[in-house]
C-alpha positions as CSV (number, residue, x, y, z in Angstrom):
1,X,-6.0,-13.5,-18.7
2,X,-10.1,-13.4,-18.9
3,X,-11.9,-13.4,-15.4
4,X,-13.1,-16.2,-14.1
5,X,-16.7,-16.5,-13.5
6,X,-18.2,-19.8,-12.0
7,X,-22.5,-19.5,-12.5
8,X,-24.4,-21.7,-10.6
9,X,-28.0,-22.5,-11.2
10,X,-30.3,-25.2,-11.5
11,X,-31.7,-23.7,-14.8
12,X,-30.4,-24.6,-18.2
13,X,-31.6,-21.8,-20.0
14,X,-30.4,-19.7,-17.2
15,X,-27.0,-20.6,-17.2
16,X,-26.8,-20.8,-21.3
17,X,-28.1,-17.2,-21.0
18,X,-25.5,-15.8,-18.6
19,X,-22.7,-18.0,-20.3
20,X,-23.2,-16.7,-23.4
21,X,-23.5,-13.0,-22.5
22,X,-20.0,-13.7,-20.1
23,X,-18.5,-15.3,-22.9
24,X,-19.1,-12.3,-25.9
25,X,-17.8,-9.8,-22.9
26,X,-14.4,-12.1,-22.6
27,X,-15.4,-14.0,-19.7
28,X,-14.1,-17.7,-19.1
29,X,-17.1,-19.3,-17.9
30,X,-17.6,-22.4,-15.6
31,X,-21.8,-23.3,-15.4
32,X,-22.1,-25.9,-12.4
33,X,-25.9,-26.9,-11.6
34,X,-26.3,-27.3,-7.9
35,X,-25.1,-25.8,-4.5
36,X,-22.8,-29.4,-3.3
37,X,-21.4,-29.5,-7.2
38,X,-19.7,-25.8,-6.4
39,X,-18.1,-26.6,-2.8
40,X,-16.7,-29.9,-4.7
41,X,-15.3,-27.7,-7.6
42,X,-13.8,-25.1,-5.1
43,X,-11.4,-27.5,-3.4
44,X,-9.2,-27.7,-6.3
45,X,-10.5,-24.5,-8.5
46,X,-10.1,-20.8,-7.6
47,X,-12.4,-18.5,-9.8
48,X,-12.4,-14.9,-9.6
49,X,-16.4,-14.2,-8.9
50,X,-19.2,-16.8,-8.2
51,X,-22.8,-15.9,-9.4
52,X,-25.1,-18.3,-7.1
53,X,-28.7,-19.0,-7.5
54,X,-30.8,-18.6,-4.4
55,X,-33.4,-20.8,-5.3
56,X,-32.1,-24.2,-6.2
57,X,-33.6,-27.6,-5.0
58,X,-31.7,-29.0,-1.9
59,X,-29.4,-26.6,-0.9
60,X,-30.5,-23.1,-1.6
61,X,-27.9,-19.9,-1.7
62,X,-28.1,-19.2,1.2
63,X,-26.7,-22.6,2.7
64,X,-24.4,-23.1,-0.1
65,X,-23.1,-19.4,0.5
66,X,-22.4,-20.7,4.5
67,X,-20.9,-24.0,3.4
68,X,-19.0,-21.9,0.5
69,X,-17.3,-19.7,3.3
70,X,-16.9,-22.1,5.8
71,X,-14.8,-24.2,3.2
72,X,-12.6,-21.3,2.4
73,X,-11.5,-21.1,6.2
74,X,-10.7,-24.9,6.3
75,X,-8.9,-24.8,2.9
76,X,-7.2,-21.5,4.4
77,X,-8.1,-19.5,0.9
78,X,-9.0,-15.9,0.3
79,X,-13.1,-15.3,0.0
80,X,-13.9,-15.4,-3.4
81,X,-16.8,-12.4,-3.9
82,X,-20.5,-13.8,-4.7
83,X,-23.3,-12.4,-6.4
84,X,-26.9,-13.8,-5.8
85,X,-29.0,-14.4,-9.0
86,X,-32.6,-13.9,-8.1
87,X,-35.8,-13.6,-9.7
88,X,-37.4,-12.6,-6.0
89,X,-39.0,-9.4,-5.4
90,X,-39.1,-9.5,-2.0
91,X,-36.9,-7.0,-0.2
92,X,-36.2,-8.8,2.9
93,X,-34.4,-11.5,0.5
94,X,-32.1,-8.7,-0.3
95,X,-31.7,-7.7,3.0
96,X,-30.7,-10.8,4.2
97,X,-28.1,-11.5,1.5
98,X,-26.3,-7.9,2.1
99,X,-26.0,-9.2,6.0
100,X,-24.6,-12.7,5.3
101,X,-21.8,-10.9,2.9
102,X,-22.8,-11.0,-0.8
103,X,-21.0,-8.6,-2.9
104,X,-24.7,-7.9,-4.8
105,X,-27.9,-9.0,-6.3
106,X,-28.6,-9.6,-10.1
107,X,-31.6,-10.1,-10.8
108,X,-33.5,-12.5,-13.8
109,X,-34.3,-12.4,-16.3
110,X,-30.8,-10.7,-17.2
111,X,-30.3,-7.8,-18.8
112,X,-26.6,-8.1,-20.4
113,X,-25.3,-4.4,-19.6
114,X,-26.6,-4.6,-16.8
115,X,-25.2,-7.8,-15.5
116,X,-21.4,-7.1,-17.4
117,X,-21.7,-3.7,-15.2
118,X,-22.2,-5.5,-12.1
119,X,-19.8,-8.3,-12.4
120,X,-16.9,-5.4,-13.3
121,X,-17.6,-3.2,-10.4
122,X,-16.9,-6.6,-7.7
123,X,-13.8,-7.8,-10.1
124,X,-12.6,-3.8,-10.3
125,X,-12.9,-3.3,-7.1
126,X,-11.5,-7.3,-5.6
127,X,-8.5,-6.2,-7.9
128,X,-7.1,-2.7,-6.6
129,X,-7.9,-4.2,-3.1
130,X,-5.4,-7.2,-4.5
131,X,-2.7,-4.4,-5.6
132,X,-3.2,-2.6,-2.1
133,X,-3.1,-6.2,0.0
134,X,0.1,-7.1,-2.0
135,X,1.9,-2.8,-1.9
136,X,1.2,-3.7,1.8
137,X,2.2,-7.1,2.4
138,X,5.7,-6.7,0.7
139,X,9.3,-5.1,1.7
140,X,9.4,-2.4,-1.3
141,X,13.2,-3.3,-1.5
142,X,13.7,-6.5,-2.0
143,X,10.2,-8.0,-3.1
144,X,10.2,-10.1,0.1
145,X,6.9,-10.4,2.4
146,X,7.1,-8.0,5.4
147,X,7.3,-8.6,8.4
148,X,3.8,-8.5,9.9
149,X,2.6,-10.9,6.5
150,X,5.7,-13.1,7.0
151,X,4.4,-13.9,10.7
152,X,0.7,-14.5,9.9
153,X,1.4,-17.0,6.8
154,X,3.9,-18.8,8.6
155,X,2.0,-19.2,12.0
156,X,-0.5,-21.2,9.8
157,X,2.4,-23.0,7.1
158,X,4.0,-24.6,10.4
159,X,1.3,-26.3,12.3
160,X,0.5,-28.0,8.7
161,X,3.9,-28.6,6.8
162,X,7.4,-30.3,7.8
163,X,10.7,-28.1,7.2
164,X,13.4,-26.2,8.3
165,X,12.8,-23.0,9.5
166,X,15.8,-20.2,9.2
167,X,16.7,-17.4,10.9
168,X,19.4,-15.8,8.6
169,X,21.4,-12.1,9.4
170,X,23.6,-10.7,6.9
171,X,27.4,-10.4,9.1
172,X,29.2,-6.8,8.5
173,X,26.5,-5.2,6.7
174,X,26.5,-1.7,8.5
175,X,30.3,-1.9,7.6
176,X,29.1,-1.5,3.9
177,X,26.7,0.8,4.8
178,X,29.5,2.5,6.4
179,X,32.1,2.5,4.1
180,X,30.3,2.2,1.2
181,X,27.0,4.6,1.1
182,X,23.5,3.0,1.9
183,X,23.1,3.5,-1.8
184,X,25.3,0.7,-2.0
185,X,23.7,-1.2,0.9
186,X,20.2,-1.3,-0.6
187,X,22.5,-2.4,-4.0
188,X,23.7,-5.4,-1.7
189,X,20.3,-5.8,-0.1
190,X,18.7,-6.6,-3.7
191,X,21.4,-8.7,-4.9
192,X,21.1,-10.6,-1.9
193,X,16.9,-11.3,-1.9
194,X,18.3,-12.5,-6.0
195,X,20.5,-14.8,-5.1
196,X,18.3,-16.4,-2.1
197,X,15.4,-16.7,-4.5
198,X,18.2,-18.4,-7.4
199,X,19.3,-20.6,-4.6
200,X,15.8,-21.8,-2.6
201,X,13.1,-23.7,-3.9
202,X,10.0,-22.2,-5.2
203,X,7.8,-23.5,-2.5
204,X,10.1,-21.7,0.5
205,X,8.5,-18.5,1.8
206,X,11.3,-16.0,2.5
207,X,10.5,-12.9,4.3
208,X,12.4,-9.6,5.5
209,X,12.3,-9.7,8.7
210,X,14.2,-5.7,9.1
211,X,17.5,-4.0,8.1
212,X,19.5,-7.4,7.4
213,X,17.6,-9.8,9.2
214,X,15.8,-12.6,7.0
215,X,13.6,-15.3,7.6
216,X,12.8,-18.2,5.7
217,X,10.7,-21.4,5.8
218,X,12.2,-24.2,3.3
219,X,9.6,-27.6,3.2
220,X,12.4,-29.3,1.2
221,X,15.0,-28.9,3.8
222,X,14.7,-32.1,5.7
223,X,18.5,-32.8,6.9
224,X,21.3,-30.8,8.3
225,X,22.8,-31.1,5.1
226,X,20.5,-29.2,3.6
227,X,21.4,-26.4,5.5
228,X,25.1,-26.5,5.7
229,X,25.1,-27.1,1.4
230,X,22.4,-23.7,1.8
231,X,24.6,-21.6,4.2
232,X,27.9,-22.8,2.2
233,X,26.3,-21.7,-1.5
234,X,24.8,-18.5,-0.1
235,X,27.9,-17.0,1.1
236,X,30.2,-18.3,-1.7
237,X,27.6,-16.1,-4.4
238,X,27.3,-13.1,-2.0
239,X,31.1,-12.7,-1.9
240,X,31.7,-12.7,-5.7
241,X,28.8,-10.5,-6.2
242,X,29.8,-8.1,-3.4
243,X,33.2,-8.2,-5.2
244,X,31.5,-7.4,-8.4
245,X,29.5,-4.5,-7.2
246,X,32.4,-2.9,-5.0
247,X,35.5,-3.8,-6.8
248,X,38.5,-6.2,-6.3
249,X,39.6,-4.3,-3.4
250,X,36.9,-4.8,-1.5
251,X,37.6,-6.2,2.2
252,X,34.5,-6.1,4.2
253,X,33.5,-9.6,5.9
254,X,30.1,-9.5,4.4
255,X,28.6,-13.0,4.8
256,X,25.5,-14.9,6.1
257,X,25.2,-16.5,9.2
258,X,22.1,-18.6,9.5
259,X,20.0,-20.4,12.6
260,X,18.0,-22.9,12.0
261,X,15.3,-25.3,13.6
262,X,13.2,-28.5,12.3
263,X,9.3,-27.4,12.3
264,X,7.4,-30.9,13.1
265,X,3.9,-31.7,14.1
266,X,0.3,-29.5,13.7
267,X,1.0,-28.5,17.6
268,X,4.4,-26.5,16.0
269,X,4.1,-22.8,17.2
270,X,6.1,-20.5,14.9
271,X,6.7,-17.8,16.8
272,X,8.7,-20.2,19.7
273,X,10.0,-22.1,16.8
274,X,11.2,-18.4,15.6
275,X,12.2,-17.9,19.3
276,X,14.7,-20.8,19.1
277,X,16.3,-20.0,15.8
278,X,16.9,-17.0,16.6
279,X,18.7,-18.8,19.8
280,X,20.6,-20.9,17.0
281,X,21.2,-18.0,15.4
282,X,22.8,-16.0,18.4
283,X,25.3,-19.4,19.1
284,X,26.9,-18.5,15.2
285,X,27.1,-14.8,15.5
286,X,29.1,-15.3,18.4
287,X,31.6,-17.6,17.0
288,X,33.0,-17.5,12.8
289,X,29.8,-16.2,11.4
290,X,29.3,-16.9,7.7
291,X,27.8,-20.8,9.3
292,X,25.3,-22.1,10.6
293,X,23.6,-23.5,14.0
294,X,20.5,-26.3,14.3
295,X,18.8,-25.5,17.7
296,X,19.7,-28.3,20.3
297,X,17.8,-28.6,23.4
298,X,20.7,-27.3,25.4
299,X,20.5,-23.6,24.1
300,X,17.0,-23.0,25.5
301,X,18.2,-24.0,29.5
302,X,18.1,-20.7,30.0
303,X,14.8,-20.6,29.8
304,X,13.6,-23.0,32.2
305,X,12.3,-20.7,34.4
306,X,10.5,-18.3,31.8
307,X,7.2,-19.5,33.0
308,X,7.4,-17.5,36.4
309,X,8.1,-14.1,35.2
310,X,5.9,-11.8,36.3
311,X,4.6,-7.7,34.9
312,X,7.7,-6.1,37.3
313,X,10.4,-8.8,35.4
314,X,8.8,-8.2,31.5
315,X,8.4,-4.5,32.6
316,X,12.1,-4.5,32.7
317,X,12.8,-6.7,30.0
318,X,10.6,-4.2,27.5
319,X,11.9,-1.0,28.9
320,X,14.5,1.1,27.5
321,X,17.7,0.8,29.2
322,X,19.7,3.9,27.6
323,X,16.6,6.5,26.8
324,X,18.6,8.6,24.1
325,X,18.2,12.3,25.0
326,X,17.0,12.6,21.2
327,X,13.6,12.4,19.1
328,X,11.9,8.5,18.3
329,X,13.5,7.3,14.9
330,X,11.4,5.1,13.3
331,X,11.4,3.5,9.8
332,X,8.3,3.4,7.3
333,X,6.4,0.0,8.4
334,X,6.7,1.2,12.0
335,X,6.3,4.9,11.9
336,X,2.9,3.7,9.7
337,X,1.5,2.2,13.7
338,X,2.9,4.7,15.8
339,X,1.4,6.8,13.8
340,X,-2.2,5.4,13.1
341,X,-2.1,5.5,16.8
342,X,-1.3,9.1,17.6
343,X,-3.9,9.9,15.8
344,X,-6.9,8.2,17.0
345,X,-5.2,8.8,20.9
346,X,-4.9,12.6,19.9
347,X,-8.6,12.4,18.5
348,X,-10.2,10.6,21.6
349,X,-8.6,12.5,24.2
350,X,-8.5,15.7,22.7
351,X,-5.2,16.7,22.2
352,X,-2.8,18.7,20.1
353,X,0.3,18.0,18.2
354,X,1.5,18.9,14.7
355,X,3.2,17.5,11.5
356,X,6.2,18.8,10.3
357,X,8.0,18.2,6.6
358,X,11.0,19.3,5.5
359,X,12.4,19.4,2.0
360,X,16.1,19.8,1.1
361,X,17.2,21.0,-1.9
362,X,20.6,21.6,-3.3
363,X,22.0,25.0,-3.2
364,X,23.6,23.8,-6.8
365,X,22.7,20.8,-8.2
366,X,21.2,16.8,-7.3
367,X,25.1,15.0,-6.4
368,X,26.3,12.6,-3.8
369,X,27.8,15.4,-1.6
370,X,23.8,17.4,-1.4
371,X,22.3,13.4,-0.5
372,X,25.3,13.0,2.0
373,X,24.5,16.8,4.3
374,X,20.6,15.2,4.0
375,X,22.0,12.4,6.1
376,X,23.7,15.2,8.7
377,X,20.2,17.3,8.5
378,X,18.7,14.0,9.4
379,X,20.9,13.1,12.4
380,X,20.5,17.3,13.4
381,X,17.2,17.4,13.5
382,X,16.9,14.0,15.7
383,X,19.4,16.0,18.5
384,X,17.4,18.9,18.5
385,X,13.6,17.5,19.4
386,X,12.3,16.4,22.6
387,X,12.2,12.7,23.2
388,X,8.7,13.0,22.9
389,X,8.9,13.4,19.2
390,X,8.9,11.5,16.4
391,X,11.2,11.0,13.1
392,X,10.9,9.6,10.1
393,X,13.1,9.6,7.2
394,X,10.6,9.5,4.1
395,X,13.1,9.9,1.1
396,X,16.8,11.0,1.4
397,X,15.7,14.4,1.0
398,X,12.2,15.0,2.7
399,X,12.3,14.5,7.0
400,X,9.1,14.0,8.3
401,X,8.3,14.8,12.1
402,X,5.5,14.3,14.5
403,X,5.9,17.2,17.2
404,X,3.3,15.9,20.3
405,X,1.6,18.7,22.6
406,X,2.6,21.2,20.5
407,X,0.9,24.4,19.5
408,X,1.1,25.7,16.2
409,X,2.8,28.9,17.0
410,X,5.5,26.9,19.0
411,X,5.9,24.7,16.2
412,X,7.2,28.0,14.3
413,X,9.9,28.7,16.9
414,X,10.8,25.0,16.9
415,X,11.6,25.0,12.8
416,X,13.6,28.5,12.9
417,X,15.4,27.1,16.1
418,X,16.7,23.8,13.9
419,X,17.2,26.0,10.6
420,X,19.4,28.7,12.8
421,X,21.2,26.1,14.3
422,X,21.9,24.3,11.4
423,X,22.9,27.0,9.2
424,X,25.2,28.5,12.6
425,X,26.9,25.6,12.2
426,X,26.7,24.2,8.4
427,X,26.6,27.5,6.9
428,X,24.3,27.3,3.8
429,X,24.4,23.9,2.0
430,X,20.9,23.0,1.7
431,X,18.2,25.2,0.5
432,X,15.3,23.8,3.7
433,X,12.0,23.9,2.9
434,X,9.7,22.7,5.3
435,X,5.4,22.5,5.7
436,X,3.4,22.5,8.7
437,X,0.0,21.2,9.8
438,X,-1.8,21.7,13.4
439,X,-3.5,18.2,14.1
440,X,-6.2,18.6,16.6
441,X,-9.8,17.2,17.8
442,X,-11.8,19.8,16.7
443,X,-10.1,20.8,13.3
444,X,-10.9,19.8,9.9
445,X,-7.3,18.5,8.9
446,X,-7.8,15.8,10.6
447,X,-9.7,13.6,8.4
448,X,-8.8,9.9,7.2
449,X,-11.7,10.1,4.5
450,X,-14.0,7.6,6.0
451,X,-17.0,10.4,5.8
452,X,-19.0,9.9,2.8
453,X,-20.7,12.9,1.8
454,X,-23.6,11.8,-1.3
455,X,-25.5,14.5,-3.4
456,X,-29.4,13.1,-3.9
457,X,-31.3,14.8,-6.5
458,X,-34.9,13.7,-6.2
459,X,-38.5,16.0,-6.6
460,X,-40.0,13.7,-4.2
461,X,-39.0,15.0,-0.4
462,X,-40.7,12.1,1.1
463,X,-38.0,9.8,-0.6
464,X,-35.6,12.6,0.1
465,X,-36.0,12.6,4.2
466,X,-36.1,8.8,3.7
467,X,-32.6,8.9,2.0
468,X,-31.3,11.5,4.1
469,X,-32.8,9.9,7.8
470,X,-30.9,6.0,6.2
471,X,-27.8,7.5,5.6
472,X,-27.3,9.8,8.5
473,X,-27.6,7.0,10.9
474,X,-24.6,5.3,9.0
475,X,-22.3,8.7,9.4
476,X,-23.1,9.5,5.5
477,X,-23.1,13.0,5.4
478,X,-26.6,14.3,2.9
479,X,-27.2,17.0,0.7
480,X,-30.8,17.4,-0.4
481,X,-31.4,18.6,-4.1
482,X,-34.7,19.3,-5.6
483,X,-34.5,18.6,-8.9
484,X,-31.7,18.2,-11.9
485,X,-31.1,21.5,-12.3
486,X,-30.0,21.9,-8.8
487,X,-28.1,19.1,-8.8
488,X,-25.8,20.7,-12.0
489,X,-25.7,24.3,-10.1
490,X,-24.6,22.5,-6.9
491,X,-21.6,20.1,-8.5
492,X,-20.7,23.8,-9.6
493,X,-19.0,24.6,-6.3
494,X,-19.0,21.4,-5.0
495,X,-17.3,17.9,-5.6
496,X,-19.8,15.1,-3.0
497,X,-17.9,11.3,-3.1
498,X,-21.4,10.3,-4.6
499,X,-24.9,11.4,-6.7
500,X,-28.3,9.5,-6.0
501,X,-30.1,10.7,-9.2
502,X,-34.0,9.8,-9.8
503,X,-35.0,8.9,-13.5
504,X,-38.3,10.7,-13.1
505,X,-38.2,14.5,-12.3
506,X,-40.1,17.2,-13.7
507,X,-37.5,19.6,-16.1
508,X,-34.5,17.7,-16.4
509,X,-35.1,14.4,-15.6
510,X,-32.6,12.0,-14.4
511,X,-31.4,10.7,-18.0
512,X,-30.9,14.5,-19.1
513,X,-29.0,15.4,-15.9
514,X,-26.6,12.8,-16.5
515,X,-25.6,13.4,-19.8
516,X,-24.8,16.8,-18.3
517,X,-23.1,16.0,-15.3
518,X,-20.6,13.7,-18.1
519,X,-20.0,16.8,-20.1
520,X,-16.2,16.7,-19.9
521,X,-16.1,20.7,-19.8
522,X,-17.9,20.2,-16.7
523,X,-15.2,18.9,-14.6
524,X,-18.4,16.6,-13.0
525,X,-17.4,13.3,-15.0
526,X,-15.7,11.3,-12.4
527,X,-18.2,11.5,-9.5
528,X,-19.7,8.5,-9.2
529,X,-24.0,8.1,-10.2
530,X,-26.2,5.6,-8.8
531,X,-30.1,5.9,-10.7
532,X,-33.2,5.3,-8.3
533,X,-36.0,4.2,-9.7
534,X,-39.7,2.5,-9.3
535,X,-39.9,2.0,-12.8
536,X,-39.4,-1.8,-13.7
537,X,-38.9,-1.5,-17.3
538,X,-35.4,-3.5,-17.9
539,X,-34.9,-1.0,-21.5
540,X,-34.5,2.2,-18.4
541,X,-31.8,0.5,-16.5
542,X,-29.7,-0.5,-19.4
543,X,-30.0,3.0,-20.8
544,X,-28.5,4.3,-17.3
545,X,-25.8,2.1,-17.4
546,X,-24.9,2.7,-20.9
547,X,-24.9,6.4,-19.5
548,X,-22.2,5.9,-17.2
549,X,-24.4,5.1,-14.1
550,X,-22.7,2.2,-11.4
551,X,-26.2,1.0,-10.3
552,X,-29.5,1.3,-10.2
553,X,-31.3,1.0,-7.1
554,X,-35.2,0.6,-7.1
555,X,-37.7,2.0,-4.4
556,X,-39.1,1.8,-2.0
557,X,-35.2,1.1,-1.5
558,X,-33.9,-1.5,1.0
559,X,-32.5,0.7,3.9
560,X,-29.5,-2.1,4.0
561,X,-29.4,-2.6,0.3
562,X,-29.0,1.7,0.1
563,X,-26.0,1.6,2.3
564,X,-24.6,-1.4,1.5
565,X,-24.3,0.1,-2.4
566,X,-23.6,3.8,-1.5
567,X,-20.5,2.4,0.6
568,X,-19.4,0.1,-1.9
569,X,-19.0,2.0,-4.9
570,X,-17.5,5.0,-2.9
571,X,-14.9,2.5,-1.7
572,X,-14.1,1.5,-5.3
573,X,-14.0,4.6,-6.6
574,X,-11.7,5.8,-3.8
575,X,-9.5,2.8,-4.0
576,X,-9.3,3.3,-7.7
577,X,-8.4,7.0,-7.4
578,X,-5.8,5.9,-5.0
579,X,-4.4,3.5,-7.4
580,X,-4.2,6.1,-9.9
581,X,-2.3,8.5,-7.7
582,X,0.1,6.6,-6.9
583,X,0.9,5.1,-10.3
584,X,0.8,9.0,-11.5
585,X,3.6,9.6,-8.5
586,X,6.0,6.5,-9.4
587,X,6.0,8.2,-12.8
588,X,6.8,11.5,-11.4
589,X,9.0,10.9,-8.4
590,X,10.3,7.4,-8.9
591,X,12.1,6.0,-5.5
592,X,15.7,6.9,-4.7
């Protein structure tokens, strides 16, 4: 499907010029004439990228960009990314655009590469942050929305729309686990999240909610038939396709049992209406199971008095009541917190642990036997660390630990200790490798790649200490070339996140150190090139972009504008190369 670009401008021959050069590049284009003519299009139209005037009669850019994003909140939509168009030389214009939250500048007249090149990098970049948003937002297994983006949609859904909201648990599913194989459980767990999605309406948002706990929102649902007819068709299809998957003979009471409450009224608060289905929920599990239970006043009496508990009474509420005498187990989604957390305590305060991975491998050959001594590795390792550490499971074969205050020599002692132990009492059924890495303030493996390190290659050192003194005070880490020659000596050795490259420089100027630096052979292609320039011809820019460049920036540069571009195009590029890598890896390694 072509992008869609919305251009608005109270110039014909503007908007004729930028349609036509959108439309020959594949662009569906939408030309609107005035600031109040877009904020009436956007209530019922989403485009992909707005290019907005800033000098229109009545409402300039600038107000229409604050009414634009002000509308977005109300209609509760995703900020669709803007680019001014201006014909002002003034920097401070710039300046102030970059601090309201443009995406970038374009300036007219328009120079069509130039303007195709700008309008990819925003739609490039708004898409693999898209693919990332979504990765995140989703349970990998069954396609569901996770938990965390389950909770933040439906905290906004119920204040606005009527419905029944579920709280639904799969009865007896650890038995097929159990009996079965968790191969065979995440088998179950699919067919399951199938036949919900065969049986609910398209407009219910149905969320994973952990292990076999489910939660869904239906705006059809408006009686308690709806949910008996539900809870009856839902188990009748999970038992025939259990029976399909594990045979005739197959006995376990695997059902659904469902709670369920009416969401009403804009003062509706999910998370107590969650609360109470939950409640609704617990009243089934206790009885038949494979039904269902509407929350009735009565269930919540024993909450009357949940007002007056105080920090000694939550304290114990939130505490572990059986501390196992074993390491933290934790699955992906929450490991990913713990472990954000760890890190940035370990950095502030200065302390040590280390990361641990161990690979298994079969003494013979992949079977169902090597998978099933992973899962007693697994279960070893967890007895044999202090409580204090922290598990995670990554894939049936790989065991990832987080050992806190640790040294890295201890951490040594610690792996031979599990492998002796393990192979005193196994013998030798898995072939364990394992990798270690010290994490600690101080040490260079600590590092989440928010430092951007840019090359400039200039022959003016004025503009070089001006570069170098912006960036630095935005944590960009500098290095200060003379010249195009020692820009191509130092890529050499060295691989920066980003190149500032000036067209004018004596010997090899900027044009002729780019068509080096993408010579293939060179291994320099990838890195990222952003021209500077005070030369105003439109002919130079063009040819930089047809070059390879991502932008041009003109001096005397904008400090804001400088940043502002450096930042974004190393977060593009990143986000692309992450994009890459793990496309390259699903090929590779594909999940269990």
């Amino acid at each position: 499907m072509a992008d869609w670009i919305v251009i608005v401008d109270d110039d014909m021959t503007n908007l004729k010029v930028a349609g036509h050069i959108l439309s020959k590049n594949n662009k569906r284009v939408t030309a609107l004439k005035s600031g109040e003519a877009l904020l009436a299009f956007i209530r019922d139209n989403r485009p992909d990228l707005i290019l907005l005037d800033i000098r229109m009669p009545g409402m300039d850019g600038f107000e229409t960009f604050k009414r634009l994003r002000s509308l977005e909140k109300e209609l509760n939509i995703e900020e669709i990314p803007v680019i001014f168009l201006t014909a002002d030389e003034e920097t401070s214009t710039e300046s102030r655009g970059f601090e309201v939250g443009v995406s970038d500048y374009i300036r007219k007249p328009f120079e069509p590469e130039i303007l195709i090149k700008r309008i990819n990098n925003i739609l490039g970049k708004q898409e693999v942050i898209h693919h990332f948003q979504d990765e995140a937002s989703r349970d990998k297994l069954t396609g569901f929305l996770n938990k965390a983006t389950l909770n933040e949609k439906l905290k906004l859904m119920c204040r606005k729309i009527e419905g029944y909201l579920m709280m639904a648990d799969l009865d007896s599913f650890k038995l097929v686990n159990d009996i079965y194989g968790h191969d065979m459980g995440d088998k179950v767990l699919i067919s399951f999240a199938e036949i919900l999605k065969s049986v609910l309406d398209e407009d219910a948002t149905i969320g994973r909610f952990g292990g076999d706990e489910f939660v869904v929102f239906a705006p059809r649902y408006k009686t308690e038939e709806d949910i008996n007819n539900f809870t009856i068709k839902i188990n009748e299809l999970l038992y025939n396709k259990a029976k399909a998957l594990m045979g005739s003979n197959f006995e376990v009471p695997l059902g659904l049992s469902v709670g369920a409450i009416y969401v009403k009224g804009p003062d509706a608060d999910y998370l107590d209406l969650l609360s109470l289905a939950d409640k609704a929920l617990y009243s089934v599990k206790q009885k038949d199971k494979h039904g269902y239970s509407i929350y009735k006043e009565q269930m919540g009496d024993a909450d009357k008095d949940s007002k007056s508990i105080g920090l000694k009474e939550l304290s114990m509420i939130l505490s572990e009541r059986n501390i196992p005498n074993s390491a933290l187990t934790l699955d992906k989604e929450n490991f990913i917190s713990v472990y954000r957390f760890l890190m940035r305590y370990l950095i502030r305060y200065n302390r040590n642990a280390s990361k641990l991975l161990f690979n298994l491998l079969p003494v013979a050959e992949e079977s169902k036997e090597h998978y099933q001594t992973c899962d007693k590795f697994f279960e070893f390792v967890k007895e044999h660390l202090r409580k204090s550490d922290l598990l995670m499971r990554y894939r049936k074969n790989k065991v990832f630990v987080f050992l806190t205050e640790i040294k890295e020599f201890a951490v040594n002692q610690v792996v031979s200790g599990i492998i002796n132990a393990w192979q005193n009492e196994y013998g030798n059924k898995l072939i364990i490798q394992y990798e270690v890495e010290e994490i600690n303030a101080g040490s260079s493996l600590v590092n989440y790649g928010d430092t951007i390190w840019v090359a400039v290659a200039d022959d003016d050192p004025v503009n070089l200490k001006l570069v170098e003194k912006t960036l630095n005070k935005s944590g960009i880490n500098v290095s200060l070339l003379n010249s195009g020659r020692e820009l191509l000596d130092f890529v050499k050795e060295n691989r920066p996140d980003l190149i500032l490259l000036d067209y004018r420089m004596d010997g090899l100027d900027g044009f002729e150190t780019m068509v080096k630096l993408r010579d293939d052979r060179s291994g320099t292609s990838e890195i990222p090139v952003i021209f500077m320039s005070a030369n105003e011809d439109v002919s130079c820019e063009a040819r930089a972009i047809s070059l390879g460049a991502m932008d041009i920036i003109r001096k005397p540069f904008v400090p804001e504008t400088l940043i502002f571009k450096v930042k974004q195009i190393v977060e593009l590029e990143r986000l692309r190369k992450l994009r890459y890598m793990e496309l390259e890896k699903s090929v590779k390694e594909p999940l269990r």
